[in-house]
C-alpha positions as CSV (number, residue, x, y, z in Angstrom):
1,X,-1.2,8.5,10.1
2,X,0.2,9.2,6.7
3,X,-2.4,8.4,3.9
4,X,-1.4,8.3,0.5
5,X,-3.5,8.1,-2.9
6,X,-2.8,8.0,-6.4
7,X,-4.9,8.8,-9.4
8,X,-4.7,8.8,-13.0
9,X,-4.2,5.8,-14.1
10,X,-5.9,4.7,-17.4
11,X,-5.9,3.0,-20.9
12,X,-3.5,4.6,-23.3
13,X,-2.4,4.0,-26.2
14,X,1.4,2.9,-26.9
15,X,3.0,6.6,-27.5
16,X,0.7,8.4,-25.2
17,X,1.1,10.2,-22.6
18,X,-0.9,10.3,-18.7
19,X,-0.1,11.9,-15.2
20,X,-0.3,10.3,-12.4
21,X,-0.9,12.0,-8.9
22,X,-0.1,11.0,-5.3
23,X,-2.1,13.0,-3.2
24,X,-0.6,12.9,0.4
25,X,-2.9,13.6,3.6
26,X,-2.6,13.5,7.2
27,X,0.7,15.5,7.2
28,X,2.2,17.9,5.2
29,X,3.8,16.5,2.2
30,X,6.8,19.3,2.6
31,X,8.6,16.7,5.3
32,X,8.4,13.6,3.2
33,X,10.6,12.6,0.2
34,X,8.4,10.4,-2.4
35,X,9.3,7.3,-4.7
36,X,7.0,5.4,-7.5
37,X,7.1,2.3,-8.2
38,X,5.2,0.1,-10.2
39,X,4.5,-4.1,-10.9
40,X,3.7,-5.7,-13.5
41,X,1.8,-9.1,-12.9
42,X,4.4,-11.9,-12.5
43,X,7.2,-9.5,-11.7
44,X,8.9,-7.9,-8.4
45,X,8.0,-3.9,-7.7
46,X,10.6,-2.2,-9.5
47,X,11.5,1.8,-8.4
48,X,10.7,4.3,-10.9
49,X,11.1,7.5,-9.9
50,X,12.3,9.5,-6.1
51,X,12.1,13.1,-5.2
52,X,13.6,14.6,-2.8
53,X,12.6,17.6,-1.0
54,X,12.7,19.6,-4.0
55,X,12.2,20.0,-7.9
56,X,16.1,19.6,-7.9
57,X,16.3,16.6,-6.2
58,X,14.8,13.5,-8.2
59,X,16.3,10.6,-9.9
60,X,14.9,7.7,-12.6
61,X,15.2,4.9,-13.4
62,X,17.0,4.1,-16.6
63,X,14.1,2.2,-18.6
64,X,12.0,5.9,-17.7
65,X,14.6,8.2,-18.5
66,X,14.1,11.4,-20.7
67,X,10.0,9.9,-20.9
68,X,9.0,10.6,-17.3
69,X,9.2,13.5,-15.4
70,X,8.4,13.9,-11.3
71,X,7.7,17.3,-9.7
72,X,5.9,18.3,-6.5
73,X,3.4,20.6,-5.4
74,X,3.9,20.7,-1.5
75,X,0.6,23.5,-1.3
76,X,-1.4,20.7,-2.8
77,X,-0.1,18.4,-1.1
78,X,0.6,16.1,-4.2
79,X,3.5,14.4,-6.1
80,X,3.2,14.2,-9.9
81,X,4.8,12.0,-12.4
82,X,4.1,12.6,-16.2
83,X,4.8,10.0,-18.4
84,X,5.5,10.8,-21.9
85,X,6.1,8.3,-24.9
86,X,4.3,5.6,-23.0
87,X,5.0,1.7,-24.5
88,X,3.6,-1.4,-23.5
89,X,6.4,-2.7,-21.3
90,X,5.2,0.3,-19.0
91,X,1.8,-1.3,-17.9
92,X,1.7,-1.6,-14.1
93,X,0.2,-0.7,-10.7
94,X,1.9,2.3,-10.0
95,X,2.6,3.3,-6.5
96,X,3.8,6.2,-4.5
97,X,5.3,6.0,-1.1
98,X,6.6,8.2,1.7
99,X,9.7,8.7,4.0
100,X,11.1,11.3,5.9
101,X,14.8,10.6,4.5
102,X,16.2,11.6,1.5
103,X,18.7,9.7,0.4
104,X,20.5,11.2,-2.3
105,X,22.0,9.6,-5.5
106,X,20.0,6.6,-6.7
107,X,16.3,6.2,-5.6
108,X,16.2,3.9,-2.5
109,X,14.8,0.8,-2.2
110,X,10.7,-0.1,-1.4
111,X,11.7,-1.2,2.2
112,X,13.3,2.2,3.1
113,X,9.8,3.7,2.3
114,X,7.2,4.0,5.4
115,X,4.3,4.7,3.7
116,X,2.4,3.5,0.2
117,X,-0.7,4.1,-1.7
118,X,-2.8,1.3,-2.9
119,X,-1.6,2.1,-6.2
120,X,-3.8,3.3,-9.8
121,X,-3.3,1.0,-12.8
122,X,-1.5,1.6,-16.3
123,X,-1.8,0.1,-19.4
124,X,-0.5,0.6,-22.4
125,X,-1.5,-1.3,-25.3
126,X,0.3,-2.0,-28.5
């Protein structure tokens, strides 16, 4: 079974900067493709980021754009997303998840993802 776990979450201030990791076990992270997401309380998940199978492949979403950056390290077995420039409208649970597809073009949906993490909080105050 796939297990996922992310880290770094924190207390920042707006402007600042954190990484967060997704540390995938149980499997090699080399076969999966990973998305983050995050939610904010009283709003739906939203998608964030995706890579594919490679540094080459990722996509973001618009309100991240140019401020967050996702790589992979597939011999630690982790996902990364560093988030620059951080701003209060950016406090969330942040999740990663898993899937063995890569889709291409825009990030896929939460439901085409198999597996999730139980997510690491953000908050950015003003």
């Amino acid at each position: 079974q796939l297990q996922l776990v992310e880290s770094g979450g924190d207390l920042v201030q707006s402007g600042g900067s954190l990484r967060l990791s997704c540390l995938v076990s149980g499997s090699s992270l080399g076969y999966y493709a990973i998305g983050w997401f995050r939610q904010a309380p009283g709003k739906e998940r939203e998608g964030v980021s995706c890579i594919g199978f490679s540094d080459t492949n990722t996509n973001y979403a618009d309100s991240v754009k140019g401020r967050f950056t996702i790589s992979r390290d597939d011999a630690k077995n982790t996902v990364f997303l560093q988030m620059n420039s951080l701003k209060p409208e950016d406090t969330a649970v942040y999740y990663c998840a898993a899937n063995v597809v890569w889709y291409g073009g825009s990030c896929p949906s939460a439901v085409l993802y198999d597996y999730w993490g139980q997510g690491t909080q953000v908050t950015v105050s003003s």
